[in-house]
N, C-alpha and C positions, 0 to 999 in steps of 0.2 A: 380902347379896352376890348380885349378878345377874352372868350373860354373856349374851351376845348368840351364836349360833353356827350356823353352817349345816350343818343335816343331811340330806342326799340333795338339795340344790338348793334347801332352802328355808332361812329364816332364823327362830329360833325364841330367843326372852328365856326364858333359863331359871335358875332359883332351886337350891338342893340342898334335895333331898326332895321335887320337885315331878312330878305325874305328867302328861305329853304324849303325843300320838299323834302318829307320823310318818310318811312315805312307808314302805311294806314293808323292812325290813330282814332282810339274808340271814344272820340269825345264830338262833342256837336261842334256844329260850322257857328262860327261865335262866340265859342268859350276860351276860359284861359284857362293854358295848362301850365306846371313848374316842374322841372324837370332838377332832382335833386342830385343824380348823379356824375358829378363835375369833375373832371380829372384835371385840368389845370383852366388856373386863372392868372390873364398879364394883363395891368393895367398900365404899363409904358414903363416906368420904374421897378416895379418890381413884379415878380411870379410869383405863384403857390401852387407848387407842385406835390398834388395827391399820393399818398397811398395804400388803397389806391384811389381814394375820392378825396376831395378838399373839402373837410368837415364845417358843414354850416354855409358851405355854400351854394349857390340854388340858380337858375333858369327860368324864365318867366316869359313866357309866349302867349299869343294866342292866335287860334287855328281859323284860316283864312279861308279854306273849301278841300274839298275832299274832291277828288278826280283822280281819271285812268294814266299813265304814261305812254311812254311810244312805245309801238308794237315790235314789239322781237318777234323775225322769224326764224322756225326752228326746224330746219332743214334736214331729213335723213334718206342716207342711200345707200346701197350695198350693190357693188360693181357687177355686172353681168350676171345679177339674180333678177331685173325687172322689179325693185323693191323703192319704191319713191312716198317717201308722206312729208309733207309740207303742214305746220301746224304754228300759229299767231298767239302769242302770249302780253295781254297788258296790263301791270303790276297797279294794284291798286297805289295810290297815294293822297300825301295830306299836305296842303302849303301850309305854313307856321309865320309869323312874325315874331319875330325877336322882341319883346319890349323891354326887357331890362335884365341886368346880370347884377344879383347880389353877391358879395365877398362874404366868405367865415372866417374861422379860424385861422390862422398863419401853420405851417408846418414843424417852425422849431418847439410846438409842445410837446408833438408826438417825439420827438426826439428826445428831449430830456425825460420822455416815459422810460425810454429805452435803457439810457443810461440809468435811471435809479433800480429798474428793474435788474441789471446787472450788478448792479452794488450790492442788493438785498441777497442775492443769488450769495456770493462771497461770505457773508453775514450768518449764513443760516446753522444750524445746532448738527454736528457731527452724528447724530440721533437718526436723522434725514435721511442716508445716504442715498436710498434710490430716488427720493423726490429729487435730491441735489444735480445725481447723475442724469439723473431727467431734463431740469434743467440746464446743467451743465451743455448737451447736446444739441440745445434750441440755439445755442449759442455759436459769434463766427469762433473762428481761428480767431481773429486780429479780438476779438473781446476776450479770448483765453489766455493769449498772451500775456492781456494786459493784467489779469488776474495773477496770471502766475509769476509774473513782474514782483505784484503786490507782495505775495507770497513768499520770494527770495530763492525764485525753484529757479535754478541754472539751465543752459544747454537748452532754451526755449526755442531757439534760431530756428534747431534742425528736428524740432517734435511734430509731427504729424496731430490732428485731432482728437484721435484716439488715443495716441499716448500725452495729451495735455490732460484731457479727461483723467485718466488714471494718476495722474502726479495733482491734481486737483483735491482730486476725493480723495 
């Protein structure tokens, strides 16, 4: 079982029991931290693919030492001006342990959000119109189509999104 999750801005594949170094973290040497935002989880059979996080799923570490990295040097020069400065940078960091990766929600709810919310979009009071065309906008092609399927409006093939919108409302 692997996740995928972003800790401090970066994106990091991580296993349970496995040990990482990350961007400096403001937590003590010995504490556990949970890192809530997960973009995908595989547990061998199946995925849960965020988006863009995997709701209710979480990350559970704790921080092993705090220490410097290897030193970059940063070398500058500018040809036949006699201009040379040599400068040593070492990034702070944090080791982390993995201890465990909880699962949430599965992704096909947020799907069928999607779909009811386009059904309602269809449904609404002729009253509406600029809510509607509002609406209407947020929406793909291919879910306009399908509307206007619904609808009995011909010649869908070769309509652009703006002329779906207007055969809509």
């Amino acid at each position: 079982m692997y996740a995928i999750v972003e800790i401090s801005g970066k994106q990091f594949k991580v296993e349970k029991k496995q040990k990482i170094f990350v961007n400096k973290l403001d937590v003590a040497e010995g504490k556990k931290v949970s890192f809530d935002n997960v973009l995908m989880i595989n547990d061998g059979s199946k995925s849960s693919i965020g988006t863009p996080k995997v709701s209710g799923a979480q990350v559970d570490a704790k921080v092993l030492k705090h220490l410097k990295s290897d030193k970059v040097i940063v070398f500058k020069k500018k040809r036949r001006k006699g201009y040379k400065v040599k400068n040593g940078h070492r990034q702070a960091i944090t080791e982390i342990e993995i201890s465990d990766i909880l699962t949430g929600g599965t992704q096909k709810k947020t799907s069928t959000k999607k779909e009811t919310a386009s059904k309602t979009v269809s449904k609404k009071n002729s009253t509406d119109k600029k809510k509607e065309v509002k609406d209407l906008a947020s929406l793909s092609v291919g879910k306009l189509k399908e509307l206007a399927k619904e609808k009995g409006i011909s010649g869908i093939s070769s309509m652009k999104k703006a002329d779906l919108i207007k055969a809509l409302s």
